[in-house]
mmCIF file as Biopython writes it, N, C-alpha, C and O atoms, coordinates in Angstrom:
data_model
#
loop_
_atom_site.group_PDB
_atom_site.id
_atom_site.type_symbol
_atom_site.label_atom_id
_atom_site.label_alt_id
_atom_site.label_comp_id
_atom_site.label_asym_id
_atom_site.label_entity_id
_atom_site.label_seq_id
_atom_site.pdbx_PDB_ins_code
_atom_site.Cartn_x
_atom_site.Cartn_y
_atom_site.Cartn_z
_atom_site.occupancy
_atom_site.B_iso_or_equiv
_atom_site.auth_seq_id
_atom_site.auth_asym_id
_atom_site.pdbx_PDB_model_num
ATOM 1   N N  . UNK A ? 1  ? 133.596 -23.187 80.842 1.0 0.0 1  A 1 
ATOM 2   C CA . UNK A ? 1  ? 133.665 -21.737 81.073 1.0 0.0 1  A 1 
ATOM 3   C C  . UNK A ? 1  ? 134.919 -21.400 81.869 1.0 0.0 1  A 1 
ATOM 4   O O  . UNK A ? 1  ? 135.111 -21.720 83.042 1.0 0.0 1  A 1 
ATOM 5   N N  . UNK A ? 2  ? 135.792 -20.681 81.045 1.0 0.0 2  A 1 
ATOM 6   C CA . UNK A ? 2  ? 136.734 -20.064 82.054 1.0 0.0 2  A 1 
ATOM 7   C C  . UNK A ? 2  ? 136.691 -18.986 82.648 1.0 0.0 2  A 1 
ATOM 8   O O  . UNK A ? 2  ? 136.681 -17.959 81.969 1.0 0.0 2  A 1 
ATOM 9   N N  . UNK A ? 3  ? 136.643 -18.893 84.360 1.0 0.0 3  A 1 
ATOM 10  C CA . UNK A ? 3  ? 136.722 -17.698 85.301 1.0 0.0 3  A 1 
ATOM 11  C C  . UNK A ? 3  ? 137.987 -16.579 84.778 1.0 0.0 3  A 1 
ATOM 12  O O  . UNK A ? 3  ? 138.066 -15.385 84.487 1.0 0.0 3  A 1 
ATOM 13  N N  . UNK A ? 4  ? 138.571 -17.347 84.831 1.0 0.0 4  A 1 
ATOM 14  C CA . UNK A ? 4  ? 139.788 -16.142 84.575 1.0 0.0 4  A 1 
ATOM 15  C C  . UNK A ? 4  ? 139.777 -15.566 82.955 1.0 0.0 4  A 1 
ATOM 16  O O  . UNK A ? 4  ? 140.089 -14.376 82.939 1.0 0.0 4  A 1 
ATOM 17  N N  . UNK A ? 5  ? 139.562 -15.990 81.916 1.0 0.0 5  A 1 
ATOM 18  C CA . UNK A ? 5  ? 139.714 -15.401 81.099 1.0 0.0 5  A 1 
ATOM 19  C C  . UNK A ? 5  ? 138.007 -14.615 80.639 1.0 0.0 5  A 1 
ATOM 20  O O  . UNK A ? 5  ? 137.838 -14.143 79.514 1.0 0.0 5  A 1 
ATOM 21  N N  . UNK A ? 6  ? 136.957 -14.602 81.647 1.0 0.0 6  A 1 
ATOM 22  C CA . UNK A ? 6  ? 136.079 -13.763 81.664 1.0 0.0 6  A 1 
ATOM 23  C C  . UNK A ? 6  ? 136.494 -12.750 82.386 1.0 0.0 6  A 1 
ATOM 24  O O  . UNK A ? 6  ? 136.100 -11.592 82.249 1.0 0.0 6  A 1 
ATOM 25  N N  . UNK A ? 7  ? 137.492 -13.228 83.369 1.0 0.0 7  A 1 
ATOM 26  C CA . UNK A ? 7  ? 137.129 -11.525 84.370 1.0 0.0 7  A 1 
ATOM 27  C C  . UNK A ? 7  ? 138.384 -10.442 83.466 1.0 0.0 7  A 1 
ATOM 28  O O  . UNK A ? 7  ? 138.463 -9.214  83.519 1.0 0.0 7  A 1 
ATOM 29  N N  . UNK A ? 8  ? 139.251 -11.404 82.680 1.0 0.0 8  A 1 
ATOM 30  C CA . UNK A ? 8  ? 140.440 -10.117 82.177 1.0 0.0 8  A 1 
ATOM 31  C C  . UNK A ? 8  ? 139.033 -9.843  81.380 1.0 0.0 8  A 1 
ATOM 32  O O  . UNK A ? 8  ? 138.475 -8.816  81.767 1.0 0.0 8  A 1 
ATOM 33  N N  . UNK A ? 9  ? 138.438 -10.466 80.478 1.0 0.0 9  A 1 
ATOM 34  C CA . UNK A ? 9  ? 137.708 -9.896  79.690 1.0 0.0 9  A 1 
ATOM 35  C C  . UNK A ? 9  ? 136.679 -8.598  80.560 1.0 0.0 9  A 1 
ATOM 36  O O  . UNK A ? 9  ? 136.491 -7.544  79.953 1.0 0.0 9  A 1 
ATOM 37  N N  . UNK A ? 10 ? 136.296 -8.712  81.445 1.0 0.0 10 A 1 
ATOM 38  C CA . UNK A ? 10 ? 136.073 -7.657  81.981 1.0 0.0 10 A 1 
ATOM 39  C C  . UNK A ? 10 ? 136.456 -6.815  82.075 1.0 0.0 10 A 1 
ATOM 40  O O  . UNK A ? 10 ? 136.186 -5.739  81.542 1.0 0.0 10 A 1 
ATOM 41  N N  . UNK A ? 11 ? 137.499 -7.223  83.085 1.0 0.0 11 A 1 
ATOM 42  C CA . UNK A ? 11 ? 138.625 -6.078  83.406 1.0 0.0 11 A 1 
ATOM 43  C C  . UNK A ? 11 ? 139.264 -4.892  82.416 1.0 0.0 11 A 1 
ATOM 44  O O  . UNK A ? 11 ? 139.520 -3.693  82.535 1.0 0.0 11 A 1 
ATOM 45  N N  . UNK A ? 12 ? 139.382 -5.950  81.328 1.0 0.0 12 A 1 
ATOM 46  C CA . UNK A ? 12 ? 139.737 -4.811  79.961 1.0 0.0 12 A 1 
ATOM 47  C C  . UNK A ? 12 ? 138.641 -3.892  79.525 1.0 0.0 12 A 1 
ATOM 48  O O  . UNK A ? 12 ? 138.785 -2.697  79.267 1.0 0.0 12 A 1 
ATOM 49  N N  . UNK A ? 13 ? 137.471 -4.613  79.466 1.0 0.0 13 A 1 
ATOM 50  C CA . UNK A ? 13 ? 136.286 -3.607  79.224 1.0 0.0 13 A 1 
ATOM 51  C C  . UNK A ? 13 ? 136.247 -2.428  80.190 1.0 0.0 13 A 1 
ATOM 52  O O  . UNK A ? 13 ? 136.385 -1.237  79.909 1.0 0.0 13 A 1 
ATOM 53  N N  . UNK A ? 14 ? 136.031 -2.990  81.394 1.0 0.0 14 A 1 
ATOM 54  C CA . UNK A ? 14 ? 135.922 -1.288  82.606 1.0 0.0 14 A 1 
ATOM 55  C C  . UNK A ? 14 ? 137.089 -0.731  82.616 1.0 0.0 14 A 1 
ATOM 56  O O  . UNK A ? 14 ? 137.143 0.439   82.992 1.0 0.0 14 A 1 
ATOM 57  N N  . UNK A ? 15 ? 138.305 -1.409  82.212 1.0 0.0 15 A 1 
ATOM 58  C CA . UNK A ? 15 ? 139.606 -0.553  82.058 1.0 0.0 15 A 1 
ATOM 59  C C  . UNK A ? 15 ? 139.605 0.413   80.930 1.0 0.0 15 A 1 
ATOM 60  O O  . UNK A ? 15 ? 140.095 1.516   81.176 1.0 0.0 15 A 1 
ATOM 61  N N  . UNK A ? 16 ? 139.134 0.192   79.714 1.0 0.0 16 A 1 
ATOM 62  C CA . UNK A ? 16 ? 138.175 0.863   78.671 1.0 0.0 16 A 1 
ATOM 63  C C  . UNK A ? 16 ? 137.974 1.756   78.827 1.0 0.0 16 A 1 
ATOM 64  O O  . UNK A ? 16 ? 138.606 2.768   78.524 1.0 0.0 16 A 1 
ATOM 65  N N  . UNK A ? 17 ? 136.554 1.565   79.612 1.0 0.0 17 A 1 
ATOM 66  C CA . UNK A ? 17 ? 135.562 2.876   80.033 1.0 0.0 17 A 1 
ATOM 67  C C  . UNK A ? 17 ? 136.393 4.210   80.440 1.0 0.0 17 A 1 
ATOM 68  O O  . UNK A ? 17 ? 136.440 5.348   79.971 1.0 0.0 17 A 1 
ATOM 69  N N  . UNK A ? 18 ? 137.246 3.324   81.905 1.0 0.0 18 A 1 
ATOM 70  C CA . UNK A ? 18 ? 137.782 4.380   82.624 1.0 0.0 18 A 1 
ATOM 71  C C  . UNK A ? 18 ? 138.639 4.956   81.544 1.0 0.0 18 A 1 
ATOM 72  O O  . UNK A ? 18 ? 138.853 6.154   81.728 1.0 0.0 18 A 1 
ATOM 73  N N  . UNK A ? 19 ? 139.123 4.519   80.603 1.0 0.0 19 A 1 
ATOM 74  C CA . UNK A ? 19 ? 140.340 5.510   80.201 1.0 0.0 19 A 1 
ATOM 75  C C  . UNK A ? 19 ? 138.911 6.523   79.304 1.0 0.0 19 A 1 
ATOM 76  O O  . UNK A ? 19 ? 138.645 7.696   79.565 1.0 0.0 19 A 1 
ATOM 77  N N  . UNK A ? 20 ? 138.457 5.973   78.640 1.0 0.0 20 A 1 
ATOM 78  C CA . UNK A ? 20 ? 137.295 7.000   77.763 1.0 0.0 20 A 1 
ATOM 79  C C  . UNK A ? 20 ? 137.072 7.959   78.544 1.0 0.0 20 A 1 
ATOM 80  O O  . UNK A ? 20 ? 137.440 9.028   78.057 1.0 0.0 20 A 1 
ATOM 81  N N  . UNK A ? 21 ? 136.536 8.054   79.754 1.0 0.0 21 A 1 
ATOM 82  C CA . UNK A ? 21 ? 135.945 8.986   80.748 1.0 0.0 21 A 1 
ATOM 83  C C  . UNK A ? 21 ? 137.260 9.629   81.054 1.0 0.0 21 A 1 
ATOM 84  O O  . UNK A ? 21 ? 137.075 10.721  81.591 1.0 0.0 21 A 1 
ATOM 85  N N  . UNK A ? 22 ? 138.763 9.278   80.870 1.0 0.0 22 A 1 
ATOM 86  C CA . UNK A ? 22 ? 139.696 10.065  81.278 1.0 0.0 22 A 1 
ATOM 87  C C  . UNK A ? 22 ? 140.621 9.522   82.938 1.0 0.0 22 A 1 
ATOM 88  O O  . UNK A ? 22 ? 141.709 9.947   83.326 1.0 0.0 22 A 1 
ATOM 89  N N  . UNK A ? 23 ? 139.743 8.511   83.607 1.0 0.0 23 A 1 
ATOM 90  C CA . UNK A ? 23 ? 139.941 8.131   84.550 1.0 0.0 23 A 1 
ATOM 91  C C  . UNK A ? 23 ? 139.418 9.014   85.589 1.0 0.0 23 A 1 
ATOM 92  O O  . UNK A ? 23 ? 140.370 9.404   86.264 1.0 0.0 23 A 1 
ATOM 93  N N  . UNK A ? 24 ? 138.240 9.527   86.032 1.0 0.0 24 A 1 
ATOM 94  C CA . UNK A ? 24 ? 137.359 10.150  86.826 1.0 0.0 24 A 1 
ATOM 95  C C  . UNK A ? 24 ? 138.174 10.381  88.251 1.0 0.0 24 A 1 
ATOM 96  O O  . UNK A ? 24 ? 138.641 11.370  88.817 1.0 0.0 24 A 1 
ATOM 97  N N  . UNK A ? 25 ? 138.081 8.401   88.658 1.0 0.0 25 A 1 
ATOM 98  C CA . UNK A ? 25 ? 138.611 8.363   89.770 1.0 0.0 25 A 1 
ATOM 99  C C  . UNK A ? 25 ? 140.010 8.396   90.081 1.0 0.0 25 A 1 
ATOM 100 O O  . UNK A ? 25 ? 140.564 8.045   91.122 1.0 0.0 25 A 1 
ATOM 101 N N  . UNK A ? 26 ? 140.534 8.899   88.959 1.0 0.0 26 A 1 
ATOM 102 C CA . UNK A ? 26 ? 141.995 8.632   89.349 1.0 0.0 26 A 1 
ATOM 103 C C  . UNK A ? 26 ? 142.677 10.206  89.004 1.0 0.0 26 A 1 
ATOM 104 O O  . UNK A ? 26 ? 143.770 10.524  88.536 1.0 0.0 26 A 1 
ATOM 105 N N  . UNK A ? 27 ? 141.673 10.893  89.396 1.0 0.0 27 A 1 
ATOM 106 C CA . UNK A ? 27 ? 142.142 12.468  89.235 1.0 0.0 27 A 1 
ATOM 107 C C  . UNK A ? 27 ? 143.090 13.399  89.957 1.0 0.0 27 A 1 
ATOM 108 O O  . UNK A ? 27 ? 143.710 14.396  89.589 1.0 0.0 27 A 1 
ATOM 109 N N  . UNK A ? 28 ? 142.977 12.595  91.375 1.0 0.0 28 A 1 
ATOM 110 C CA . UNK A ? 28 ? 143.911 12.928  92.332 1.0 0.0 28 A 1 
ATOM 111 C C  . UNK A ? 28 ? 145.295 12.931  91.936 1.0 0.0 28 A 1 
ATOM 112 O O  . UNK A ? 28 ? 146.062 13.867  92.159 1.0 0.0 28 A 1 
ATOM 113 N N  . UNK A ? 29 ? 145.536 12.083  91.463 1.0 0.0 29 A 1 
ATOM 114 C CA . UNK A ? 29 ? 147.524 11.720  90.558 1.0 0.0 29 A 1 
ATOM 115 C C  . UNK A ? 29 ? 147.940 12.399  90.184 1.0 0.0 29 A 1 
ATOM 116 O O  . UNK A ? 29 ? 149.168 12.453  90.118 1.0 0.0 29 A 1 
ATOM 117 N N  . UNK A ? 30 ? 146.870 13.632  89.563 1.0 0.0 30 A 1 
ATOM 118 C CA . UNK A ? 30 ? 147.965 14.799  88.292 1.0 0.0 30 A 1 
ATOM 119 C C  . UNK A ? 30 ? 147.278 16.401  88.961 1.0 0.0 30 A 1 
ATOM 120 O O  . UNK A ? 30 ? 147.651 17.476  88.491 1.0 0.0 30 A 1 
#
């Protein structure tokens, strides 16, 4: 099992989400 190539696999998934949702938390920027 590799750690690191599960967590990009994560990472890309909730990086995903956030862009679908528009980035919620990252509303402050614009």
């Amino acid at each position: 099992m590799r750690i690191r190539t599960l967590t990009k696999a994560v990472a890309e998934a909730y990086y995903a989400s956030r862009e679908a949702l528009g980035f919620p938390m990252c509303n402050k920027d614009k």
